[in-house]
TILO-148394 format. One record per atom (N, C-alpha, C, O): x, y, z; residue number from 1; atom name. Coordinates in nm, 3 decimals. Layout:
<pts>
     east    north       up  vexza  lumba
        X        Y        Z    NUM     CA
...
</pts>
This chain:
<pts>
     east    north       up  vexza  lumba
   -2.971   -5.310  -17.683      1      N
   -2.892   -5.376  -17.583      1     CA
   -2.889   -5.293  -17.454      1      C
   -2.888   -5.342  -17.341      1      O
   -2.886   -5.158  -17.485      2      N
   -2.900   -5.109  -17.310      2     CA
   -3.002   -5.085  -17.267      2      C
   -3.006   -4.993  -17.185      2      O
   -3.129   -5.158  -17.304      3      N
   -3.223   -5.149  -17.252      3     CA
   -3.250   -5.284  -17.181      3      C
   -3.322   -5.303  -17.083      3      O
   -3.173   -5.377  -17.254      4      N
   -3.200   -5.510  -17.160      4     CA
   -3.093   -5.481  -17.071      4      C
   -3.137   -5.515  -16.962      4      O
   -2.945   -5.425  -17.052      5      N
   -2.918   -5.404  -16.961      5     CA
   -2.962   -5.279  -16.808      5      C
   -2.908   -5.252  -16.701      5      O
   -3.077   -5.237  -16.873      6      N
   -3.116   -5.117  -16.773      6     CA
   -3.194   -5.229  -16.679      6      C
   -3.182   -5.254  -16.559      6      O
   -3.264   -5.276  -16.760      7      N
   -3.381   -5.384  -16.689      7     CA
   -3.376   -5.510  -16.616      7      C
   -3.460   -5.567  -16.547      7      O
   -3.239   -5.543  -16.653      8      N
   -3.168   -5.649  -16.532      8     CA
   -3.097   -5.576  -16.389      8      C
   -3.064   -5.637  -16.288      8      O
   -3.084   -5.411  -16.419      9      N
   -3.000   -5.362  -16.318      9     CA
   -3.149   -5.319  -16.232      9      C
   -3.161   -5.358  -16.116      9      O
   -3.238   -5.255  -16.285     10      N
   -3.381   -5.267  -16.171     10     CA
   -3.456   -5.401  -16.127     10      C
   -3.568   -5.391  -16.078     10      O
   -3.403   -5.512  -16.140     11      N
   -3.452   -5.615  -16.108     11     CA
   -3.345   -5.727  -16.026     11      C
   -3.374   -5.842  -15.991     11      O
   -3.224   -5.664  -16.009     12      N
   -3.103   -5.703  -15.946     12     CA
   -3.160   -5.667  -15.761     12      C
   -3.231   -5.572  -15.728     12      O
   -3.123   -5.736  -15.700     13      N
   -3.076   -5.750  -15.563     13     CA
   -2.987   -5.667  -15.528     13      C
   -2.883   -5.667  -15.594     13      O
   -3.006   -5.548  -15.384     14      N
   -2.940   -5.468  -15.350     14     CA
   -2.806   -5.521  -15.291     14      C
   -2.810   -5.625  -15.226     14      O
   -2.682   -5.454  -15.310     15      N
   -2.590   -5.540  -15.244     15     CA
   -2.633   -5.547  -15.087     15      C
   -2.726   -5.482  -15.040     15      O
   -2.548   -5.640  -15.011     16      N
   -2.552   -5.622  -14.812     16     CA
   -2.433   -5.506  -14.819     16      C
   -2.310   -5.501  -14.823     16      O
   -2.526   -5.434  -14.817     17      N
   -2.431   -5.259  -14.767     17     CA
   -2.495   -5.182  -14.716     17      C
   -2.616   -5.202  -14.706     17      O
   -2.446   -5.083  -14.673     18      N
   -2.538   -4.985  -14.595     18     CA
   -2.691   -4.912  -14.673     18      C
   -2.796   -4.862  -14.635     18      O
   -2.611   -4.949  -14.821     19      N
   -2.717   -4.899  -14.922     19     CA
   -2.872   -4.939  -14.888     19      C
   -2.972   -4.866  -14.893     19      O
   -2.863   -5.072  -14.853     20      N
   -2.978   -5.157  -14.840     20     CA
   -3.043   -5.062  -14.690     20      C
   -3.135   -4.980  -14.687     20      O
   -2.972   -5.103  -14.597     21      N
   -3.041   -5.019  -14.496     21     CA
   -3.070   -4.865  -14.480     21      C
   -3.148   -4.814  -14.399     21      O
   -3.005   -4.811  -14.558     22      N
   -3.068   -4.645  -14.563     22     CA
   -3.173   -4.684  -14.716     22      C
   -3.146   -4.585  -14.785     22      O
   -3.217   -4.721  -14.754     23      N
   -3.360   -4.748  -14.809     23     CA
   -3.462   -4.833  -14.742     23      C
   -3.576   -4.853  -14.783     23      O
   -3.406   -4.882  -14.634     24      N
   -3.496   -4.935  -14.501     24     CA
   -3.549   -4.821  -14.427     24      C
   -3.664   -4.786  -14.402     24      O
   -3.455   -4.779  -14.403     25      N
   -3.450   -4.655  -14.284     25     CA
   -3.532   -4.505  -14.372     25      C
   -3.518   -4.391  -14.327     25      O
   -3.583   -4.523  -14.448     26      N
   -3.603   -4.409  -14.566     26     CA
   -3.793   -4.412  -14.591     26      C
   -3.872   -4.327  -14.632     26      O
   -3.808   -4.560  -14.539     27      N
   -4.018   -4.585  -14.544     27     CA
   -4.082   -4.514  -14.412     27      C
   -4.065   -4.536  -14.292     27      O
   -4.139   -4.447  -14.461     28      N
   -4.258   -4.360  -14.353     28     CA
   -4.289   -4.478  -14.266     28      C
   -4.329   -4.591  -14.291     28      O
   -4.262   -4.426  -14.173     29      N
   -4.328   -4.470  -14.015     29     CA
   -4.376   -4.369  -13.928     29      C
   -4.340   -4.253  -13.909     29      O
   -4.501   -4.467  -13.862     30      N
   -4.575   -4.366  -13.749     30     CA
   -4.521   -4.318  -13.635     30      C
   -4.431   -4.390  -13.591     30      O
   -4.551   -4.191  -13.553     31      N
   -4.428   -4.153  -13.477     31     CA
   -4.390   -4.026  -13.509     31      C
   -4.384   -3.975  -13.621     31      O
   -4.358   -3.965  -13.375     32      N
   -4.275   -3.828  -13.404     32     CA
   -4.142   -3.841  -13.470     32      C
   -4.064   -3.935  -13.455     32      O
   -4.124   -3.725  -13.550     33      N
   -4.038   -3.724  -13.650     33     CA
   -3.920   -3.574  -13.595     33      C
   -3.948   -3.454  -13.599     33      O
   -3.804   -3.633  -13.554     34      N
   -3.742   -3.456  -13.437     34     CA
   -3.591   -3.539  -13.535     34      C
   -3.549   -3.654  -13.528     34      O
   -3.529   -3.391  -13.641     35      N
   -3.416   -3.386  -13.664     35     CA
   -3.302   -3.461  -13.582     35      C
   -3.344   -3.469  -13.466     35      O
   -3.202   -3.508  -13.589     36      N
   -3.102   -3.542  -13.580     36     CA
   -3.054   -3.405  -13.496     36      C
   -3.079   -3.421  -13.377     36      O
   -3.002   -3.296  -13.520     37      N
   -2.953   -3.187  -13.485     37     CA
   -3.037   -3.141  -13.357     37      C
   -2.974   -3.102  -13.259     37      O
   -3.190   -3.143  -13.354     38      N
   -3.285   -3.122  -13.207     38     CA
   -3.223   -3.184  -13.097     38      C
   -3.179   -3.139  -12.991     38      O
   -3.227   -3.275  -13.136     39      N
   -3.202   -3.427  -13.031     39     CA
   -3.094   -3.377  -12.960     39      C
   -3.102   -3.354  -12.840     39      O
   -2.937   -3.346  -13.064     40      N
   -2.800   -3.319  -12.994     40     CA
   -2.848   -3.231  -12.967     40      C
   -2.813   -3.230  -12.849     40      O
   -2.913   -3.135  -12.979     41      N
   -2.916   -2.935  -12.869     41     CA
   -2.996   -2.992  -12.797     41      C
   -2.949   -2.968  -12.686     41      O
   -3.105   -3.066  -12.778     42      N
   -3.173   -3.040  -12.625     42     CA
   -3.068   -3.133  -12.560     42      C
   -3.038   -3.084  -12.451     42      O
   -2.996   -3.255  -12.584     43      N
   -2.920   -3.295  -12.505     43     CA
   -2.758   -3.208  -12.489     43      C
   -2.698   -3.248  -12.389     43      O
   -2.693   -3.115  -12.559     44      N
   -2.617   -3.042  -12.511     44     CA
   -2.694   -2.929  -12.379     44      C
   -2.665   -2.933  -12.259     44      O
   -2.777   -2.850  -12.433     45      N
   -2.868   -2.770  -12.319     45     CA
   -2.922   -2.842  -12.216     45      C
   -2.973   -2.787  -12.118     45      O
   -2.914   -2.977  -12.233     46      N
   -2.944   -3.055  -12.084     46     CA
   -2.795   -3.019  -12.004     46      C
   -2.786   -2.950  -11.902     46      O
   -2.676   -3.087  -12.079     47      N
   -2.595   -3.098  -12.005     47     CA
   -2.562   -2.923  -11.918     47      C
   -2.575   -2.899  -11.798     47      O
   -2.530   -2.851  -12.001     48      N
   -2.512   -2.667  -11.998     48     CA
   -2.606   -2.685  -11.875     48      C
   -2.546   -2.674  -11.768     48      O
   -2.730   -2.707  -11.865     49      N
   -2.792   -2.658  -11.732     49     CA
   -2.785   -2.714  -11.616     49      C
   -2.832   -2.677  -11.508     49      O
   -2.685   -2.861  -11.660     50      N
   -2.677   -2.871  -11.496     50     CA
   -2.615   -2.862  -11.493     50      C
   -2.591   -2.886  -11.375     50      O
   -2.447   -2.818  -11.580     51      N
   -2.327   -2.752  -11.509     51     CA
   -2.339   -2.641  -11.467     51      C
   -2.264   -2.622  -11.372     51      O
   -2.400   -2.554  -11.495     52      N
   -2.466   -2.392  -11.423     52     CA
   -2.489   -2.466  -11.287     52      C
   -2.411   -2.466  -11.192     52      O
   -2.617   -2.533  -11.295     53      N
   -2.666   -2.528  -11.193     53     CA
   -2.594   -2.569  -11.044     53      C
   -2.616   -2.522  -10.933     53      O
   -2.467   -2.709  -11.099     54      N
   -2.379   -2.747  -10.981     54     CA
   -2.240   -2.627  -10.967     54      C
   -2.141   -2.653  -10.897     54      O
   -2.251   -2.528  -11.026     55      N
   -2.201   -2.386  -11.039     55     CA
   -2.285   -2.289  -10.963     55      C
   -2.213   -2.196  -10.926     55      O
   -2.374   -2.278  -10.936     56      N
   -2.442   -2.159  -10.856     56     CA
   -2.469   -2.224  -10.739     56      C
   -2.462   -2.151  -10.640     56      O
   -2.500   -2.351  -10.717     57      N
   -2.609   -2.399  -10.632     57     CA
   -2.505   -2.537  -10.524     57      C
   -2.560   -2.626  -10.461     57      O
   -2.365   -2.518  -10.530     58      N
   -2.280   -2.622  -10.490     58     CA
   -2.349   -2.677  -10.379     58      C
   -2.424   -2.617  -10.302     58      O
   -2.312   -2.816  -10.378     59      N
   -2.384   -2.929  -10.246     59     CA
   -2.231   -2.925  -10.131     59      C
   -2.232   -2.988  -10.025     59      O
</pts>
């Protein structure tokens, strides 16, 4: 018996939850591949350099 129940649960429909879309979001695609964490530091070190810069260089 828990083998016919293992085999209805791999052949079941994912619920509509996020579950479904992070196994979307999870298939190789072509394309650069840059951490989550890169992304926020070059965009914090964007911001950092132009507050320096409207700091040294006032208009």
């Amino acid at each position: 018996m828990g083998l016919v129940m293992s085999s209805k649960k791999k052949n079941a429909p994912l619920p509509a939850s996020s579950a479904g879309l992070l196994r979307f979001f999870e298939d190789e695609t072509r394309g650069i591949k840059v951490k989550p964490e890169i992304v926020l530091g070059i965009a914090g070190a964007m911001i950092g350099i132009s507050i320096i810069i409207r700091i040294v260089f006032p208009a």
